[in-house]
C-alpha positions in Angstrom: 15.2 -80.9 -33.2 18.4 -82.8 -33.4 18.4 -84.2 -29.7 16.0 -85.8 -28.8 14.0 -88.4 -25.8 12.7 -91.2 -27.0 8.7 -91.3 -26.1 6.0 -93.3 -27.2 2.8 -91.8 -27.5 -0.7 -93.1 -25.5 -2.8 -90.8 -27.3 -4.9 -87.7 -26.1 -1.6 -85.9 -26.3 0.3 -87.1 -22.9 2.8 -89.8 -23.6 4.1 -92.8 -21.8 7.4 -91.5 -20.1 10.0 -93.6 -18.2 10.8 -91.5 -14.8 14.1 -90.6 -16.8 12.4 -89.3 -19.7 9.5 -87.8 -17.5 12.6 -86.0 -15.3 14.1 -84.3 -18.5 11.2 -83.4 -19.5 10.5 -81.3 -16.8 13.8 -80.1 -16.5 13.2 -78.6 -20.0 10.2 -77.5 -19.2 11.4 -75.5 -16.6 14.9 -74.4 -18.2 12.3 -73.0 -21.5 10.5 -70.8 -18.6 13.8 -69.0 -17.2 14.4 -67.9 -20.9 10.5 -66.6 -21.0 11.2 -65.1 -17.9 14.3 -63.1 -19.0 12.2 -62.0 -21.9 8.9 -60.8 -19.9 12.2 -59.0 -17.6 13.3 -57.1 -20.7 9.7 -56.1 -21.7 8.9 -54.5 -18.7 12.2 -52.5 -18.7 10.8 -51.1 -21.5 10.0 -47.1 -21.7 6.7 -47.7 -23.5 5.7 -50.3 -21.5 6.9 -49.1 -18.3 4.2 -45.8 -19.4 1.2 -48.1 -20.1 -0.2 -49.9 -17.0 -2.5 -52.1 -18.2 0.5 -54.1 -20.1 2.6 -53.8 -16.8 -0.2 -55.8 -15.2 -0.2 -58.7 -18.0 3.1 -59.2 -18.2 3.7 -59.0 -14.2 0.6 -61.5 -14.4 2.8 -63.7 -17.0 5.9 -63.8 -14.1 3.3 -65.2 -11.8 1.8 -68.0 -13.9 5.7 -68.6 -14.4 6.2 -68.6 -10.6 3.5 -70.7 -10.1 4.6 -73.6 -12.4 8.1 -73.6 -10.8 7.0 -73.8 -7.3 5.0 -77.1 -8.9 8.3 -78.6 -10.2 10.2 -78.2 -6.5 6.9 -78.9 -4.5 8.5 -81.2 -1.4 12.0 -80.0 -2.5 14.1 -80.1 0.8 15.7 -76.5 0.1 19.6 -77.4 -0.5 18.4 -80.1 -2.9 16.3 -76.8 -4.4 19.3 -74.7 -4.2 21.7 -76.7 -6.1 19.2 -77.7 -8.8 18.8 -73.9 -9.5 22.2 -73.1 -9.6 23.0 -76.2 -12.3 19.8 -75.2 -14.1 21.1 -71.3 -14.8 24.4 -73.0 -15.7 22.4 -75.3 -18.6 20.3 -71.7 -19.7 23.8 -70.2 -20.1 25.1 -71.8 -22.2 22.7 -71.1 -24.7 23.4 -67.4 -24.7 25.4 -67.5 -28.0 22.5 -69.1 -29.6 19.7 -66.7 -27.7 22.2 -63.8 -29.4 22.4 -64.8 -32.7 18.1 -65.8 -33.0 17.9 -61.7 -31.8 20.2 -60.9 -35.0 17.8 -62.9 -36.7 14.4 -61.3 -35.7 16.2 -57.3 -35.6 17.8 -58.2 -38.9 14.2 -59.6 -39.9 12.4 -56.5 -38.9 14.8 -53.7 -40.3 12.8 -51.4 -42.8 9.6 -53.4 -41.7 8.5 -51.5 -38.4 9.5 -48.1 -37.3 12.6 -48.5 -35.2 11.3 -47.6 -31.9 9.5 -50.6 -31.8 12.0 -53.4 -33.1 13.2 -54.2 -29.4 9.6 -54.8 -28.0 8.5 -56.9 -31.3 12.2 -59.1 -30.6 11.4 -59.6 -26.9 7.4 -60.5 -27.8 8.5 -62.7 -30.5 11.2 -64.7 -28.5 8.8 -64.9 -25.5 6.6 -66.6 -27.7 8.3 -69.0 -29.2 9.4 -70.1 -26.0 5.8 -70.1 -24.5 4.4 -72.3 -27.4 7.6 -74.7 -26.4 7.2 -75.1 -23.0 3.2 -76.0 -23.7 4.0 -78.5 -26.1 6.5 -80.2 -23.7 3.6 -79.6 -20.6 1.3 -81.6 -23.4 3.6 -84.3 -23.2 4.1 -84.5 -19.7 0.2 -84.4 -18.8 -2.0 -83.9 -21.9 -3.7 -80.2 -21.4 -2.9 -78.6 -24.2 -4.2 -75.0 -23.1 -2.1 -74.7 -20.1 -0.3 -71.8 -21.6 -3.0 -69.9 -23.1 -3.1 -67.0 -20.8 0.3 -66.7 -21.1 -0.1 -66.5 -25.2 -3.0 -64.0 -24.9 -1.0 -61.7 -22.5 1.7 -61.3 -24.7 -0.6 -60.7 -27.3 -2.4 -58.4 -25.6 0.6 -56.5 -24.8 2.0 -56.7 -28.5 -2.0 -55.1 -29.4 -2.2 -52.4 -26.7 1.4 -50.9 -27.5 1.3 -51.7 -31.8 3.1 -50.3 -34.5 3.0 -49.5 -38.1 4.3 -51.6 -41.1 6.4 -50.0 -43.3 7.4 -50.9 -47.1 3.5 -51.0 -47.6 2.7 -53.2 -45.1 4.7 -56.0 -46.0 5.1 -58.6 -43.2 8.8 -59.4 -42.1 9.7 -62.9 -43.9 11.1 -64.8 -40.8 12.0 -67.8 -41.8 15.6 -67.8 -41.0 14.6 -66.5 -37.4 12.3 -69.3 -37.2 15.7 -71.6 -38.1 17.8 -69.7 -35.7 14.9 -70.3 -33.0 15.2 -74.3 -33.9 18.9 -74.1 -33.1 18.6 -72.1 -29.6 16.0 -75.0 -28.9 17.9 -77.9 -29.7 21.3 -76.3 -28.1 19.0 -76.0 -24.7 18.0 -79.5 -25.1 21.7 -81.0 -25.7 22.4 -78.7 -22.6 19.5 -80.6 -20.4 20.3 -83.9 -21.7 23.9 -83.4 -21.0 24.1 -82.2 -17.6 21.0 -84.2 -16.0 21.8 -87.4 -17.7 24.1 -90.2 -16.7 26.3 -91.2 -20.2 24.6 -94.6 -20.7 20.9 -92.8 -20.1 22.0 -90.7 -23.1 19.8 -90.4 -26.3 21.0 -88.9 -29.4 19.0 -89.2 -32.2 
């Protein structure tokens, strides 16, 4: 990650944050659930998902964990100070929509002749999700020190990703997704310029 906050470590996994570092982080936090959200959105959309209802109820059980973290972040919130935050923070996730974009080229470029087509899209939208899942925890890590907080949210998508499957083709060779995983990097760090950017006053700014 190119951007970065500076934050010393206490050990046990939670650091020692300034309330300025403590604020960003949350901010990302939060910022790295909307793009989960969209994901878990695209999932159910899905025919094949939309025809199994035991992996409607996981992933509609993944939008409530997510709703139940965000009502955490604005608890006491008067509701226009709630209203504008949510309206800059969709601004900050948008601009990482080229990025988002070209990580999907990536993963469908990745998985071409290595599943059966039907079942690239679902793999792409399970694959992003998860990424993004095993981000936010390790930011929640840093912010309070659990580091399981997202495993029901892991196990869902990976229960999801079991129930529906699909074969390998070319023998059963895995996809090689190592520029994905670069591409991923680069949607991350463009998210956290975007955070630092726009809830940061210029001399509070940390580029590393």
């Amino acid at each position: 990650m190119r951007v970065r906050v500076p934050i010393p470590n206490t050990g046990g996994g939670k650091k020692q944050l300034s309330n300025e570092q403590w604020n960003l982080l949350v901010i990302l936090e939060d910022a790295t659930l909307r793009f989960v959200r969209d994901e878990v959105g695209f999932l159910l959309n899905l025919r094949e998902v939309k025809g199994d209802g035991l992996a409607k109820v996981s992933l509609y059980e993944c939008l409530g964990f997510i709703d139940r973290r965000v009502r955490q972040i604005r608890r006491g919130w008067p509701h226009e100070k709630a209203e504008d935050y949510e309206q800059t923070l969709l601004e900050v996730v948008d601009t990482c929509d080229d990025q988002r974009h070209r990580l999907r080229v990536e993963i469908r470029t990745a998985l071409a002749q290595k599943i059966q087509y039907q079942h690239i899209q679902r793999v792409e939208y399970i694959a992003v999700a998860a990424g993004l899942v095993d981000s936010a925890a390790r930011i929640h890590e840093w912010l309070t020190g659990k580091v399981q907080y997202y495993d029901p949210m892991r196990e869902k998508l990976e229960y999801v990703d079991g129930r529906i499957g699909c074969w390998l083709l070319n023998e059963g060779k895995l996809p090689d997704m190592e520029e994905a995983q670069k591409q991923f990097g680069v949607l991350f760090d463009t998210l956290c310029t975007a955070v630092l950017e726009t809830f940061t006053e210029p001399k509070e700014k940390a580029v590393s």
